[in-house]
C-alpha positions, 0 to 999 in steps of 0.5 A: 483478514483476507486468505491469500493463496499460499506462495510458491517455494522460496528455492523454486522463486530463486531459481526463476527470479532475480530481484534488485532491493535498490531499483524494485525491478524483479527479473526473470532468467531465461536462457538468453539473459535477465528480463523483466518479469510480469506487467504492470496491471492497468486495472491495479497498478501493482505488478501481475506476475505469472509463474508456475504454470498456466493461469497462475498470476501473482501479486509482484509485491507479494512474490519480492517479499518472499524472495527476500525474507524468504517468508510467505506474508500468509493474511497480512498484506504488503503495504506500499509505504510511499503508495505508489503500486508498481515501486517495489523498492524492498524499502518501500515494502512493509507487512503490515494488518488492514489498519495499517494498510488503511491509514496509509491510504491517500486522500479520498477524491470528495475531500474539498479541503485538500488535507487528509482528515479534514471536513469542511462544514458549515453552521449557520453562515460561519464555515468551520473545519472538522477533524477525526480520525479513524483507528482499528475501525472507530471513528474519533473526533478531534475537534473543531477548527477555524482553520483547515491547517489547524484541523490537519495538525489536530489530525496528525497528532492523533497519528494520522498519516498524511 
């Protein structure tokens, strides 16, 4: 598993933040109020924050999962559940290993087919459909189909995510 930097002390995250588990926002308190804390990265498109000192630049997700179970999630990584990066809704948070991380990601840009976990193939001049699913890094293959609609319910009843 990737080594992530250990977080900040929970009372020091308190005393800086403040978090709204309903709309995701994580403020900063300065003197003339609540702002927004940090910036939504245009490389990533999760929320950088910078805090305790220069150069220190965390990961939002990471900082609002402490800041509300007040446990430091030390390998394991924050998963987006609806995958969208910057919604930091503490509902749309999990922890959750690098399987799990991995089966909820999207669909890859080369898949023709439009659903997740189906190939379209060819043999001879008939087309046909394959489905497989890919699990704690083993490939499986769940058949082969007439239908791309059949092959993405053969894959979602291996436990695939859609």
């Amino acid at each position: 598993m990737r080594n992530f930097k250990a977080l900040p002390p929970l009372e020091a995250l308190r005393n800086e933040f403040d978090y709204d588990p309903d709309t995701g926002l994580l403020m900063r308190r300065t003197v003339k109020g609540l702002v927004l804390a940090g910036s939504i990265s245009k490389n990533t498109g999760y929320l950088q924050v910078r805090f305790g000192g220069p150069g220190k630049l965390w990961s939002g997700h990471r900082l609002i999962w402490k800041w509300v179970t007040g446990d430091d999630p030390g390998s394991f990584q924050i998963d987006h559940i609806n995958r969208i990066r910057h919604d930091n809704r503490f509902c749309n948070l999990r922890l959750a290993d690098p399987c799990e991380q991995m089966a909820n990601r999207g669909m890859l840009r080369s898949n023709s087919t439009g659903l997740k976990g189906v190939h379209r193939y060819t043999k001879g001049s008939r087309q046909y459909f394959r489905s497989s699913i890919n699990k704690n890094g083993q490939r499986t293959y769940l058949g082969h189909f007439e239908t791309a609609e059949e092959a993405h319910a053969a894959y979602i009843a291996a436990g695939g995510v859609p």
